[in-house]
N, C-alpha and C positions, 0 to 999 in steps of 0.2 A: 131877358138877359142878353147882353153883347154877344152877337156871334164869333167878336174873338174870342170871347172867354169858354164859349164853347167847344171852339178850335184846339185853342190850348189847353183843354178836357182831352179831346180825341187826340190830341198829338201823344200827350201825356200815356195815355190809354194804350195808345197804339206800342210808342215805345217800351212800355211796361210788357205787355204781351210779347213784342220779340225778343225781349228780355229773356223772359221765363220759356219762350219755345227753343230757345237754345239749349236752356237748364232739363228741356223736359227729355231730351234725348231721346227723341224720334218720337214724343209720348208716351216712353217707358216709365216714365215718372209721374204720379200722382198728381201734387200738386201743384208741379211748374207748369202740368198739360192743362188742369183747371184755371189756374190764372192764365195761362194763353188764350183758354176760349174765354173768359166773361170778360178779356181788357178788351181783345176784338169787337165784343158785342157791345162793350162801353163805348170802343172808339165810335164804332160804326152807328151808334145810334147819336152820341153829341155830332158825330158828322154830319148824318141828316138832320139835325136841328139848325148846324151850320148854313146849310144852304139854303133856306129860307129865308135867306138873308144877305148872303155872298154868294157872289158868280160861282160856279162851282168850280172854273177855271184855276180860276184864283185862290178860292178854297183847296183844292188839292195840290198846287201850285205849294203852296203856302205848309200846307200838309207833310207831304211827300219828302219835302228840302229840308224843312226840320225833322223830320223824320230819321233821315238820311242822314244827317250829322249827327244829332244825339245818339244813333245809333251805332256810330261810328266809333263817336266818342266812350262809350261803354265798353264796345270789343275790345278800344287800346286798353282802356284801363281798368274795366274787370276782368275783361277774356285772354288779355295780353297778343290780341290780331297785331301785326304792325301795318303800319301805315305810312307808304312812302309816300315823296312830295308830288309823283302824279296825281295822289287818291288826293291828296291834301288840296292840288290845282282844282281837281274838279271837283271840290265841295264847296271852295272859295268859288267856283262859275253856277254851279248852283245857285248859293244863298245870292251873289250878285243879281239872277234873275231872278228870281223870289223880291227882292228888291227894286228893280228896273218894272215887273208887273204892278208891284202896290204903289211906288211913287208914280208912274208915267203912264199905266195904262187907265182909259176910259173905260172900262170893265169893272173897275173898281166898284163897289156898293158905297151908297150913300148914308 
C-alpha cells in the first residue's frame, strides 16, 4: 500500500483520538478514553508503516501540520475554541512548510 495512504490512516487516527480525549474529560469518561487509546495505537502503528517508506522527516512534517489544522478546525466548529487571525497566520505558515518540504526538498521518497 502507498505510504500516503498510510499517512492519511494515521492522520485520520490521530485526529480522531484528540478528538475523543477532549470528550474523555481527563479519562472520566468511558468511552471517549477508549477511543483515545486505540486511535493512538492506530495512528502510531500506520505511522510506522509510513516510514518504511517516507523520510520520517517529512512524514511527521506532513503528520503533525495536518494534524494541527484539522484539529483546529474541530475546536472551531464542534468545541466552539475561537480562533484568531494569528492562530489562522500560523497554520497558513505551517501547511506552507509542509508544502515547500514535499515540493522542493531532496528528502522527499521516491
Amino acid at each position: 500500500m502507498n505510504g500516503y495512504l498510510f499517512l492519511a490512516g494515521a492522520i485520520v487516527a490521530e485526529v480522531i483520538a484528540t478528538t475523543a480525549l477532549k470528550a474523555s474529560d481527563g479519562f472520566t469518561r468511558l468511552v471517549p478514553s477508549v477511543i483515545t487509546a486505540v486511535g493512538y495505537a492506530v495512528a502510531f502503528y500506520l505511522l510506522s508503516q509510513v516510514l518504511k517508506t517516507i523520510p520520517t522527516g517529512v512524514a511527521y512534517a506532513i503528520w503533525s501540520g495536518a494534524g494541527i489544522v484539522l484539529i483546529t478546525l474541530i475546536a472551531w466548529l464542534g468545541f466552539g475554541q475561537k480562533v484568531d487571525a494569528a492562530a489562522i497566520a500560523g497554520m497558513v505558515l505551517i501547511v506552507a512548510g509542509v508544502v515547500v518540504i514535499n515540493v522542493f526538498s531532496k528528502a522527499q521518497a521516491h
